[in-house]
ROVEX-358499 format. One line per 10 residues: number of its first residue (from 1); their letters; for each residue x, y, z of N, C-alpha, C. Coordinates in steps of 0.2 Angstrom, whole numbers, plus 5000, padded with zeros to 4 digits. Last residue first. Example, Ala and Ser with C-alpha at 12.3 -4.5 7.8 and 13.67 -1.06 7.14 Angstrom:
<atoms>
2) SA) 5064:4989:5035:5068:4995:5036:5064:5000:5039  5066:4972:5039:5062:4978:5039:5066:4984:5039
</atoms>
This chain:
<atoms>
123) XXXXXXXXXX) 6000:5468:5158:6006:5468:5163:6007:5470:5171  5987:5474:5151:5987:5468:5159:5995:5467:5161  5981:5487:5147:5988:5484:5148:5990:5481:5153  5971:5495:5147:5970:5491:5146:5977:5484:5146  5977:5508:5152:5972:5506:5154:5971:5499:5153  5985:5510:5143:5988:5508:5148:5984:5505:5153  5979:5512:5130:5979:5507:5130:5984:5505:5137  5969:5525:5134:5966:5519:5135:5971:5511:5134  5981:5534:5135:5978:5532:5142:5974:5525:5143  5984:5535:5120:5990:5530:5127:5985:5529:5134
113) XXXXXXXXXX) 5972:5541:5117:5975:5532:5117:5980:5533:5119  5974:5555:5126:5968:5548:5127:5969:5541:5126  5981:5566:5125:5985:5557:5126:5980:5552:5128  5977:5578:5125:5977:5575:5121:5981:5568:5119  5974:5578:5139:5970:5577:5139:5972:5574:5132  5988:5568:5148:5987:5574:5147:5981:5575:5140  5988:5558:5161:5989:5558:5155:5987:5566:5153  5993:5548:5175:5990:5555:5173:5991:5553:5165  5985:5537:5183:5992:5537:5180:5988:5543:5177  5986:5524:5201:5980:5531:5196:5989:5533:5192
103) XXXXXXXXXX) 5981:5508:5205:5986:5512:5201:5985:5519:5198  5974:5501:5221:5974:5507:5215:5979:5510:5210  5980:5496:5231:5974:5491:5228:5974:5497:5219  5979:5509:5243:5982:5503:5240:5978:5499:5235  5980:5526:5241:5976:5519:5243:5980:5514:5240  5993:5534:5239:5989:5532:5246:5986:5529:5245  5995:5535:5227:6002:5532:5229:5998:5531:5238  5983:5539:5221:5985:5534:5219:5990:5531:5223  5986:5552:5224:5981:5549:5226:5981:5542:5225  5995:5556:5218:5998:5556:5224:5994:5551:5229
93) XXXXXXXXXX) 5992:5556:5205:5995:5550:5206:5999:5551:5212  5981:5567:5205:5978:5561:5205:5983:5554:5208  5990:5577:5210:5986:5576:5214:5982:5569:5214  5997:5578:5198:6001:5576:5202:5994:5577:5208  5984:5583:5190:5991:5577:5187:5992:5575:5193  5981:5595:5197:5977:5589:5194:5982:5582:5192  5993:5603:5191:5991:5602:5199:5986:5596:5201  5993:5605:5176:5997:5598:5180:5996:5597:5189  5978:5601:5168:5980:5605:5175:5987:5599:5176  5973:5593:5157:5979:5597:5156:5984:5601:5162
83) XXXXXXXXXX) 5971:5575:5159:5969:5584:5161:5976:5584:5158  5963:5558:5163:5966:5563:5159:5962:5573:5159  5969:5545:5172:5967:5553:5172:5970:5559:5167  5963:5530:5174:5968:5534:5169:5965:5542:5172  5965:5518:5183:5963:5524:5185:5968:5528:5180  5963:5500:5191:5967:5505:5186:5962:5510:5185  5956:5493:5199:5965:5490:5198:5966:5495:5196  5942:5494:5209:5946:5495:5204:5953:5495:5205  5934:5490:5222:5933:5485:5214:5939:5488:5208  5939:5499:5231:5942:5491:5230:5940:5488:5224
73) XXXXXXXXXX) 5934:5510:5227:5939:5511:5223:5941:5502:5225  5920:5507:5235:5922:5506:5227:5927:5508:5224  5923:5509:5250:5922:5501:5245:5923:5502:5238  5925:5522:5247:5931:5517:5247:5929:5510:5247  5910:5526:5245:5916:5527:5237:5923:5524:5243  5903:5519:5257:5901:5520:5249:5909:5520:5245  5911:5532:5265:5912:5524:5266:5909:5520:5259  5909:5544:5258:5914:5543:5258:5914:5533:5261  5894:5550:5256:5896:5544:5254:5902:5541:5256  5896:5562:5265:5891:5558:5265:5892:5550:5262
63) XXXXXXXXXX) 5904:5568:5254:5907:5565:5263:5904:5563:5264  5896:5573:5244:5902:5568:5244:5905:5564:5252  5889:5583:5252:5886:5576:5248:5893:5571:5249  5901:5592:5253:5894:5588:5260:5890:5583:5254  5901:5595:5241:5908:5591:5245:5903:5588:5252  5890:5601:5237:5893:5595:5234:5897:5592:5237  5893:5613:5247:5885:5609:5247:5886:5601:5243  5903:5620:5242:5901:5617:5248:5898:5610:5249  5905:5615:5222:5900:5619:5230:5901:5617:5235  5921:5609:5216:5913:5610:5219:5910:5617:5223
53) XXXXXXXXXX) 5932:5621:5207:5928:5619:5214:5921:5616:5215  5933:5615:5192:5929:5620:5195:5928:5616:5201  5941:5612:5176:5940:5610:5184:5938:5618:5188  5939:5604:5163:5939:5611:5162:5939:5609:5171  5941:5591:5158:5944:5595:5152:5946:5604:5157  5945:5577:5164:5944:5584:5168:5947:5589:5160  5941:5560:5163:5942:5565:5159:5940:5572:5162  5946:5544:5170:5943:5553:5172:5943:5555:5167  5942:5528:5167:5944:5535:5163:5940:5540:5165  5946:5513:5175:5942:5518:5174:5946:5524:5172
43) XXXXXXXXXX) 5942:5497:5178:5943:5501:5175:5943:5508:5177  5943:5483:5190:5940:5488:5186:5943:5493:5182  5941:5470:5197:5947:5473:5193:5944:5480:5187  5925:5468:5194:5930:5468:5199:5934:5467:5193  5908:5475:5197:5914:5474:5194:5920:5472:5198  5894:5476:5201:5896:5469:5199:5903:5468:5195  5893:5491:5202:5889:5486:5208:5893:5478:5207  5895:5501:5196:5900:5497:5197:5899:5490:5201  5883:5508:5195:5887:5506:5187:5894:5500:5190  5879:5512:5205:5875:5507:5202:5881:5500:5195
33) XXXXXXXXXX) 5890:5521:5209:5889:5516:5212:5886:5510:5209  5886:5531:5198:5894:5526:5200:5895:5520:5203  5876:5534:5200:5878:5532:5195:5884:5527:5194  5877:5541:5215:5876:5535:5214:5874:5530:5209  5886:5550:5210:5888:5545:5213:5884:5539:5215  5876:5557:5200:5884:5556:5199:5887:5550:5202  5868:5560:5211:5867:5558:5205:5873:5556:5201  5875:5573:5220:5872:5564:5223:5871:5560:5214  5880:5582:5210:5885:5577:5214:5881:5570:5217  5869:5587:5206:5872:5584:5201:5879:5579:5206
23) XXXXXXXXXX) 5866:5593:5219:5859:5587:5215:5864:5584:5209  5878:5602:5222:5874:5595:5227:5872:5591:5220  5885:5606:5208:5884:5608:5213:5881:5599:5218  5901:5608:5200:5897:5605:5201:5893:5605:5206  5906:5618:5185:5904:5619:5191:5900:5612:5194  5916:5611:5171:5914:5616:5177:5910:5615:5184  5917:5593:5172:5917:5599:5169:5913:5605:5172  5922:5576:5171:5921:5584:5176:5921:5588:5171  5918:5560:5168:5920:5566:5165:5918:5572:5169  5921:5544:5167:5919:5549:5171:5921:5555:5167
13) XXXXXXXXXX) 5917:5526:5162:5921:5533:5161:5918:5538:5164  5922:5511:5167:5918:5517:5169:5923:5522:5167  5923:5493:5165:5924:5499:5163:5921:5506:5166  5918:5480:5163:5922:5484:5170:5928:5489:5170  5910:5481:5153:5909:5476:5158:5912:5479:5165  5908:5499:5148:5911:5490:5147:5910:5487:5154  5905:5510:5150:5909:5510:5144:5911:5503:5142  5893:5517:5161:5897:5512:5160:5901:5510:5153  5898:5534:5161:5895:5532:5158:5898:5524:5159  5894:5552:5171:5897:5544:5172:5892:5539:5166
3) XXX) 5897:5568:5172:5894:5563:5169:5898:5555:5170  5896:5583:5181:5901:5576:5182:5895:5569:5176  5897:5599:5179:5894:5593:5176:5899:5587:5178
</atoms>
């Protein structure tokens, strides 16, 4: 399941858990999309309590949008990642140290308010 909920003006929480296939990945994204249409400086809280390879089939949806999803990490400044997997950890803020324009910062799932008030920590 990938759920996307607007949480604020330029806000976006996401949340993975288990298996994700195609119909739940296009849906997903372009919730994401909608949801982020008018944002800038953005937000935004992963929550990975449980991690499952997509499908095939989902990762071919995803490549499909790949031009789509680098426009829209430009609308965002900040990227809290919250999991327990530390391979997940260190994969978000490697990903993070490769786009520019993005700060991605791990937290561990029971460190949610430290994640939101880094999140929200205009320094």
């Amino acid at each position: 399941m990938l759920k996307v909920t607007k949480a604020g003006e330029n806000r976006i929480d996401i949340e993975l858990s288990g298996q994700i296939d195609a119909v739940n990945m296009r849906v997903a994204l372009d919730e994401m999309i909608d949801a982020s249409a008018e944002m800038a400086h953005g937000q935004m809280l992963y929550t990975i309590p449980e991690f499952a390879m997509p499908t095939l089939a989902a990762i071919g949806v995803e490549m499909t949008y790949l031009p789509q999803l680098f426009k829209l990490l430009g609308k965002f400044d900040r990227c809290a990642v919250l999991t327990d997997a530390g391979w997940l950890q260190k994969a978000a803020e490697i990903e993070g140290a490769l786009f520019p324009g993005i700060e991605i910062k791990s937290f561990h799932l029971n460190e949610k308010e430290a994640a939101e008030t880094w999140l929200s920590d205009e320094t």
